[in-house]
N, C-alpha and C positions, 0 to 999 in steps of 0.2 A: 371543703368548698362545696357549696349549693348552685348546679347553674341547671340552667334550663336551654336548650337546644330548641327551637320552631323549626319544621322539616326535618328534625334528630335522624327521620329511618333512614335518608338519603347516604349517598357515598361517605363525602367527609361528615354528616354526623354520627356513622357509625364508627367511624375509626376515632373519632372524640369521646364517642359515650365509652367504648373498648379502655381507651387511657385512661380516662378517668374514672372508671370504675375499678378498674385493676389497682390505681393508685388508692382507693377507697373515698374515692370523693361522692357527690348524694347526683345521680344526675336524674331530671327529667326531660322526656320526649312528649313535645305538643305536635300532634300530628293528627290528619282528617280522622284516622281508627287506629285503635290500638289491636297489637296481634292476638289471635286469636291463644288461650292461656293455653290449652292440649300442645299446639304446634310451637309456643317458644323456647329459644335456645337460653341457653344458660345465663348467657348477656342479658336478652332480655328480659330474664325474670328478674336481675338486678335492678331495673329500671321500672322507674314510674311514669306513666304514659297516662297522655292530658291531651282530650281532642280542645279542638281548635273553639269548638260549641262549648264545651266544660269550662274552659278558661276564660270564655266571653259570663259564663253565667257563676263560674265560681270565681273570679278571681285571687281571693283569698289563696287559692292554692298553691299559688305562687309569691306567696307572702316569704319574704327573707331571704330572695336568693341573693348570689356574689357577683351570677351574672346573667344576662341574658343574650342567646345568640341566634340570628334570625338566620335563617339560611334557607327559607322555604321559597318556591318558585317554580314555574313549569320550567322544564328546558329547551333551550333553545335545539336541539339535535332532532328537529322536526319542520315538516315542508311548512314553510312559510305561506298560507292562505290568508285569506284576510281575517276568517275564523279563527287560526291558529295566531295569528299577530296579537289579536284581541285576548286571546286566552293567554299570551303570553304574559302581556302589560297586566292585565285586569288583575294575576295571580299575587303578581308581584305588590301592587301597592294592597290588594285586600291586607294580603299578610302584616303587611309595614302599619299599614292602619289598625290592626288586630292589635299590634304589639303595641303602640301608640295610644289607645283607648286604656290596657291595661294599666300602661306605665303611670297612668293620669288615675289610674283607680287606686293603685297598692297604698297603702300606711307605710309600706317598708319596702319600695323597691329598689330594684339594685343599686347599685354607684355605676355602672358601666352597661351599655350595651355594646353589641357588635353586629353590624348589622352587614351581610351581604353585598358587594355591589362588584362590578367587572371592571377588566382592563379596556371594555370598550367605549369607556368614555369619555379615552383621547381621540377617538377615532380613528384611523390605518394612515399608515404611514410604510415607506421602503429604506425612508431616506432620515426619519427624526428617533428623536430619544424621548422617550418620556418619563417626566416622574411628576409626584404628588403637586410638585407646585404648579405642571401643566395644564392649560385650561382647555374645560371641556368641549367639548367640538363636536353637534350635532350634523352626522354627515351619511348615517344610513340609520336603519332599522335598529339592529343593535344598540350605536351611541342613543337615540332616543329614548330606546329602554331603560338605559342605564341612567341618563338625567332625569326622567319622570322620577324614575326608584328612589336615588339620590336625593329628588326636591323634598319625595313624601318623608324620607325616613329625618328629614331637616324638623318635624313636626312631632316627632320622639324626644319627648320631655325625660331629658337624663343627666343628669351629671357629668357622664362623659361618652360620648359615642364617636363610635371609631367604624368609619365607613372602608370596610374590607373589599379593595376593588381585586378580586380575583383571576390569576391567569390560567393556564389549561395547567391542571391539580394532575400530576403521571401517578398512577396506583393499578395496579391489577384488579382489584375488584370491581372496579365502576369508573364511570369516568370517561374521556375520550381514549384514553390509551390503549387500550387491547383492541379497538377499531383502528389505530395508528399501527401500531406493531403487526397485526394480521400481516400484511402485503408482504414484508421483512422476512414470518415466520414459514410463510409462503413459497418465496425465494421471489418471488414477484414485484419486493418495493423500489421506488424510486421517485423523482423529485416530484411536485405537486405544481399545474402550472411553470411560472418560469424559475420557481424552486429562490425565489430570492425575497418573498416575503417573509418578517420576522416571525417567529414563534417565540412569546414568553412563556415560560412554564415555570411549577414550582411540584417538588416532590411531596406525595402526601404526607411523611411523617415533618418536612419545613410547614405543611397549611396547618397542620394542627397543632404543630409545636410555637407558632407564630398568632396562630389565636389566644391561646395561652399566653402570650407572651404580651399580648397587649390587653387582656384580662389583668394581669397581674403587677403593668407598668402604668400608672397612676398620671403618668407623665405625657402618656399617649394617649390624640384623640384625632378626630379628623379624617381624612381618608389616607391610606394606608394601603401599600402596593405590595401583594401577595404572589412575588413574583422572583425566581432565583434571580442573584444578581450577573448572570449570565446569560441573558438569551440568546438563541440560534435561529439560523435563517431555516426554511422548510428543508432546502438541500442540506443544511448542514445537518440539521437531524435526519433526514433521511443514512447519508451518510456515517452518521456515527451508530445509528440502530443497525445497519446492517455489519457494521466491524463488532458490534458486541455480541449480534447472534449470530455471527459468520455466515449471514448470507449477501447477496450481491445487493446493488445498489444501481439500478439500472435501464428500469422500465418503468418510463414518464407519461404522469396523467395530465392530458392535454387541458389546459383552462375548459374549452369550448366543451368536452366533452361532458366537466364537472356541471358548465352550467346549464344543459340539456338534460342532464338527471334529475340535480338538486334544485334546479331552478335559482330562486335568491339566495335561498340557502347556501349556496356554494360561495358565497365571499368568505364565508369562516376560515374557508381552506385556501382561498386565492388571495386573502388580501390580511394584512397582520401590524402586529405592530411593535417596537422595539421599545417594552419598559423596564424600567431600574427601582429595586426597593430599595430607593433614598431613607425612607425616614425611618424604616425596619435595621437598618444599618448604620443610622446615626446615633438611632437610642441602645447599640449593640450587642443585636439579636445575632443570633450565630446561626448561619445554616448549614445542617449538616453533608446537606450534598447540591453544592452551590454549583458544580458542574455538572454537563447535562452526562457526559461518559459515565460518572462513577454511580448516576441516579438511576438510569437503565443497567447498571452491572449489577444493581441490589434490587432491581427489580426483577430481572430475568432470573437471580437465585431462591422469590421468590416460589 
C-alpha cells in the first residue's frame, strides 16, 4: 500500500507512518519541512517527505497512491485571540484546499481520502447521544470550526471520502493525555468543574487501526466517529485514572477558576459531549480497548 499522510510529523501520523512502515507499506509525509537528514531517526529515514510547496508544484509525486489522509491543522490547545481563532480556521481549510487542488490535478489519484474532522460538530451536550446521523449544531467556536472544515473538504473530488470526526486520541506520546494524567500522577487529581460533562475518547492504536480500517473498507464513506464506543463522564475518568495509578481522586478544579486562566478556551474542559461509533461498529470494526479501565492499564505499562 502507497499512502500519503498531510501533517504525517503530528501525534497520530507518527504512529501511522511507525505501522505502516513496519508492515512494509511505501509511506509519505507532506509537511511545511522536512527533518533535517543528520538528525533523522530510523523511521524517518523510511520515509518520504513532500512539503506542502513540492506537492502544489510537483504534483506528480503523488501519482498512484491507495490513499490519502489529511490530518494537518493548528491545534486547538491554545489561548483563544481573535489572531489565534483566525490561525486556527485559516490552517484548516488552506490544507483541505491544498489536497482538493491536487486531487483535481493527478491522472491517478487515489480511490479514497480521509480527511480530519472533530466530535465537535455536534456541539455539547450533558444530557444527548450522538452519532453520525446527528446534525450538526453550530453553538461555539469549535462547532464552527469543524462546519467550515466539513463544508471545504465537501469540495475534495474523490471517489470516496470519509470525514474522520475525531475524539480525544489517549496515547502517551502527544496528545492531550499526559496533560490529563499529570494531576492523577501528582496525587492531586480530581473532577473538572461539576465533573458530569461527557469525555469521548479513543485509544491511539483504535484511531489508527480505525483509519485503516476505512482505507481498506470500500463500503465506507461519509463521516465517521472516531470514538470508543464507551464514553465517560470527566468524574468518571477522573475516577478510574486514579484506581489504575493508585492515586486519589479528589481535588476539584472549580469551572470559575478554569475560566480565569483559559479564558474560552476552557469549554474543552467544562463542557463535552456524549458520542457513539455507530457506523465503525456497524461495518464491524473491532476495538481493541473499547473500555476506558483497560486503555489507561496499557497505557500506564507503557
Amino acid at each position: 500500500m502507497k499512502v500519503a499522510i498531510c501533517g504525517g510529523t503530528g501525534f497520530i501520523g507518527q504512529a501511522m507512518s511507525e505501522k505502516w512502515i513496519a508492515e512494509g507499506h511505501e509511506v509519505l509525509v507532506v509537511t511545511r519541512s522536512r527533518p533535517a537528514s543528520e538528525d533523522q531517526t530510523e523511521l524517518e529515514r523510511s520515509i518520504t517527505y513532500v512539503t506542502w510547496d513540492e506537492m502544489e508544484q510537483q504534483p506528480e509525486r503523488l501519482e498512484g497512491l491507495d490513499a490519502l489522509i489529511n490530518l494537518a491543522g493548528s491545534s486547538l490547545s491554545q489561548r483563544w485571540t481573535e489572531a489565534a481563532k483566525k490561525s486556527i480556521l485559516s490552517s484548516r481549510l488552506q490544507t483541505v484546499e491544498a489536497v482538493a487542488r491536487l486531487m483535481a490535478r493527478l491522472s491517478s489519484p487515489p480511490p479514497v481520502v480521509i480527511q480530519a474532522s472533530a466530535m465537535a460538530i455536534y456541539g455539547t451536550s450533558d444530557t444527548e447521544t450522538f452519532d453520525e446521523s446527528s446534525p450538526a449544531r453550530v453553538m461555539d467556536f469549535p462547532s464552527r470550526v469543524v462546519q467550515a472544515w466539513e463544508e471545504a473538504a465537501d469540495g475534495i473530488e474523490a471517489e470516496r471520502l470519509v470525514k474522520l470526526r475525531i475524539s480525544v486520541v489517549l496515547g502517551q506520546d502527544g496528545g492531550a493525555f499526559p496533560k490529563m494524567i499529570l494531576p492523577y500522577k501528582l496525587g492531586i487529581g480530581g473532577k473538572i468543574g461539576s465533573g458530569r460533562q461527557w469525555m469521548s475518547w479513543i485509544h491511539l492504536q483504535d484511531m489508527v487501526s480505525l483509519i485503516e480500517f476505512c482505507i481498506t473498507r470500500s463500503d465506507i464513506s461519509g463521516p465517521v466517529n472516531a470514538a470508543s464506543p464507551h464514553p465517560v463522564t470527566n468524574d468518571e475518568f477522573g475516577r478510574t485514572a486514579g484506581s489504575v495509578y493508585h492515586r486519589p481522586h479528589w481535588l476539584p478544579v472549580p469551572g470559575f477558576a478554569l475560566k480565569a486562566l483559559l479564558g474560552e478556551l476552557s469549554m474543552i474542559l467544562l463542557d463535552g459531549q456524549r458520542v457513539i461509533p455507530m457506523k465503525a461498529e456497524r461495518h464491524g470494526f473491532h476495538f481493541r480497548y473499547p473500555e476506558l479501565k483497560e486503555a489507561l492499564q496499557e497505557l500506564k505499562q507503557q
